[in-house]
C-alpha atoms as one frame of an Amber mdcrd trajectory, in Angstrom:
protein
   3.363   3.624  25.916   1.600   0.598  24.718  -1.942   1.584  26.032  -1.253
   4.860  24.227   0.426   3.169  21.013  -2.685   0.871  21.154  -5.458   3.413
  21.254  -3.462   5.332  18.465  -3.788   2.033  15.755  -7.410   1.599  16.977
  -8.371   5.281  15.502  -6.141   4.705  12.671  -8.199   1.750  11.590 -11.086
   3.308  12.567 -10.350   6.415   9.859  -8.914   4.203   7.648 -12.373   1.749
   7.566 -14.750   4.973   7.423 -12.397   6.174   4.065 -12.407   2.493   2.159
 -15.971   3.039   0.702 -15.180   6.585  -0.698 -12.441   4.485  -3.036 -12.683
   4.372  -6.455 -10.306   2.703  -8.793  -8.228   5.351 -10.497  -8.747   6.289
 -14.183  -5.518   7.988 -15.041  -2.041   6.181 -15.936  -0.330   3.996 -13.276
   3.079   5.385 -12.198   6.129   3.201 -13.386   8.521   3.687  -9.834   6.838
   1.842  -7.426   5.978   3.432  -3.863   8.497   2.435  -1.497   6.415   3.246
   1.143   4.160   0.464   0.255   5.912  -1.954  -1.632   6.932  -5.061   0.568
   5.946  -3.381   4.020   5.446  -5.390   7.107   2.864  -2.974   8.343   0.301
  -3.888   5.588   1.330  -8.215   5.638   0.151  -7.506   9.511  -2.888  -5.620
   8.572  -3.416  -8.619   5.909  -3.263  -6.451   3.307  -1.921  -8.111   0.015
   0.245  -7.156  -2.820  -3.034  -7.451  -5.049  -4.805  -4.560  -3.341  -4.896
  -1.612  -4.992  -2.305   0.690  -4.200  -4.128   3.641  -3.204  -5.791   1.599
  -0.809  -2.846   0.417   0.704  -1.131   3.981   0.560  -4.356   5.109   2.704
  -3.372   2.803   5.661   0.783   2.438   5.330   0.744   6.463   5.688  -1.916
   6.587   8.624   0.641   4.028  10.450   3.701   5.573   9.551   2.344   9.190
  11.223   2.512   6.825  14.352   5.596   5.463  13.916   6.860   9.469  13.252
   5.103  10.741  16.529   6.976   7.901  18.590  10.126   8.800  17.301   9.832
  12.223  17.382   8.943  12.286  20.863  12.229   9.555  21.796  14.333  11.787
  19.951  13.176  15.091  21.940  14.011  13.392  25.304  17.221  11.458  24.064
  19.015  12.513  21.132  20.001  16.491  21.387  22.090  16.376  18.332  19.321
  15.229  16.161  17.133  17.220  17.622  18.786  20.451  16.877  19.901  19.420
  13.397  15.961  18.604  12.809  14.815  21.895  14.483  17.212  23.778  12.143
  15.938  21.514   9.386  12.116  22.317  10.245  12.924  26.204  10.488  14.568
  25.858   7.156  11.387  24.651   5.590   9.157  26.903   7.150  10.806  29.789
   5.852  10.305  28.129   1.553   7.614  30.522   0.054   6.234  26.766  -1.637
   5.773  23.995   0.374   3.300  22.068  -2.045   3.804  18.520  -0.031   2.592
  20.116   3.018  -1.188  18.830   5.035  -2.245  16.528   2.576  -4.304  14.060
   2.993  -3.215  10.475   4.506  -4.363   9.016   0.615  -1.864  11.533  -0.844
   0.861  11.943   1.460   4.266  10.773  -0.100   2.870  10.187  -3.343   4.669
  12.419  -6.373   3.381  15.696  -6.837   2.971  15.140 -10.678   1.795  12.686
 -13.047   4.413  11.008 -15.183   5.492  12.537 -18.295   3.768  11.753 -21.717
   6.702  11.151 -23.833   6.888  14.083 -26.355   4.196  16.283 -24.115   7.145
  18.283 -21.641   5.387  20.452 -18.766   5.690  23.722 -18.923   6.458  23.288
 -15.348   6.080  20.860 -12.708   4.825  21.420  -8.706   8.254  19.290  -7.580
  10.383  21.877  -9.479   8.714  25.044  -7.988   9.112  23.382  -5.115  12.749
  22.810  -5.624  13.337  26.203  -6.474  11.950  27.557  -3.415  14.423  25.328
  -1.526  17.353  26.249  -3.497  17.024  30.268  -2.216  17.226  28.968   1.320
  21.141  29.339   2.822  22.374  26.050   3.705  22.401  24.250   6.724  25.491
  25.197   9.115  28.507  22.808   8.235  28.808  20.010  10.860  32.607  19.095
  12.061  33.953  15.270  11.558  33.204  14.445  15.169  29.808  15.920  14.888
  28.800  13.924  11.963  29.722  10.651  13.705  28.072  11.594  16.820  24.823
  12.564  14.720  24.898   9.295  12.648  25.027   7.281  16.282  22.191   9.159
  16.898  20.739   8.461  13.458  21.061   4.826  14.068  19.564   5.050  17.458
  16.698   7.171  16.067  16.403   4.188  13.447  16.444   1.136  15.975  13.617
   2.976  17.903  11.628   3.307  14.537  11.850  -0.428  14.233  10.963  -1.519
  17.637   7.711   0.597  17.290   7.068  -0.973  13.711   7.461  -4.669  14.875
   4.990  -3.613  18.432   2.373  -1.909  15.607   2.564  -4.896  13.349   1.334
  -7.042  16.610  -1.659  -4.712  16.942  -2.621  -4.501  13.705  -3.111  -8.349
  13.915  -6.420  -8.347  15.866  -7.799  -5.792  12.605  -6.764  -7.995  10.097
 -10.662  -9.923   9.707 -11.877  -6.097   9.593  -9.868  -4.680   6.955 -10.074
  -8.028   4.940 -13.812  -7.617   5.350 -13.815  -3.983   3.843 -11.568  -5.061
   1.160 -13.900  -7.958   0.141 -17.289  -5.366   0.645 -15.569  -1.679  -0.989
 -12.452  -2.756  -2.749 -13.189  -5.883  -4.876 -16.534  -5.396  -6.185 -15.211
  -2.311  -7.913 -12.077  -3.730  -9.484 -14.227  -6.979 -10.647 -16.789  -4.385
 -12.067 -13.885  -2.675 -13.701 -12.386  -5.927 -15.623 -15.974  -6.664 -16.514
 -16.343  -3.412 -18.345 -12.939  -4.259 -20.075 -13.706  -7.849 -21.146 -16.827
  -6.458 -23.172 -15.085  -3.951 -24.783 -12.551  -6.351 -26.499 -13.698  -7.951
 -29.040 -13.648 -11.739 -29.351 -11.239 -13.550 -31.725 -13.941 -16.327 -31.425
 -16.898 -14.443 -31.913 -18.338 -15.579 -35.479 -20.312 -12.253 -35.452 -16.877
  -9.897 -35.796 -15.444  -9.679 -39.042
């Protein structure tokens, strides 16, 4: 598994390097929730990523990793945990059937994000892409009730599923070490210029209390 886990953070790099110079700083408004994804994860203080970065530049890499990190516990629950299993196959068959699935094969840079902007205070939406969404869900029939002894027996599983998740985290956040010089390096090159370009632009256009010219 650790050839295999190896080779699969090598290509993740490797995409996540070739997307860096496409970035460009975002012009719309910042969010106010933070992504939880991204905030304080030990995946991107092993890739040497810092809290400084631009988020959608973090976002690009956290969500590359964490399709690993899925795909390794996906495949350990298959062979180990039946309960789970069956509770996520009925779970997956569930979603397939929602006439809207608007989070769906999006790209690494987008995945988790919210579907919509944030609300301009006296501006409502008409609608919003999480709410169809939500109202495809809610014409599904529930999930099949689950007796007492089947709920503890899923959240053992649950925790197992969990523990597994964590061990594969802490073995990716050893790999990632050896990239750390390389992503630094494309942050310096891609990332920085940009944002020191962008407070550039936004120091001239204040004007100077000190400035003798300015009324």
């Amino acid at each position: 598994m650790e050839r295999s886990l190896e080779t699969q953070v090598d290509q993740a790099v490797e995409a996540w390097l070739r997307w860096v110079p496409r970035w460009e700083p975002a012009t719309h408004r910042g969010r106010v929730a933070p992504c939880r994804r991204c905030l304080g994860s030990p995946i991107l203080s092993a890739a040497g990523i810092g809290a400084n970065t631009p988020h959608g530049v973090q976002h690009g890499l956290s969500t590359r990793i964490k399709a690993i990190v899925d795909h390794a516990v996906a495949d350990y629950t298959a062979r180990n945990l039946p309960m789970l299993q069956r509770e996520l196959d009925q779970q997956a068959t569930r979603n397939r059937a929602r006439s809207y699935r608007p989070s769906e094969d999006l790209d690494p840079e987008f995945d988790g994000l919210p579907l919509d902007p944030e609300p301009v205070p006296g501006a409502p939406f008409l609608f919003t892409i999480a709410g169809l969404a939500d109202d495809s869900a809610a014409e599904l029939p529930p999930l099949p009730p689950l007796s007492e002894e089947a709920k503890i027996a899923l959240r053992q599983e649950v925790a197992l599923a969990d523990e597994y998740a964590n061990m594969v985290g802490r073995e990716i956040c050893g790999l990632l070490l050896r990239h750390r010089l390389h992503i630094q390096a494309a942050i310096s090159q891609h990332v920085e210029p940009q944002i020191e370009a962008l407070l550039a632009e936004l120091t001239e256009s204040l004007d100077s209390p000190f400035d003798p010219d300015v009324p």
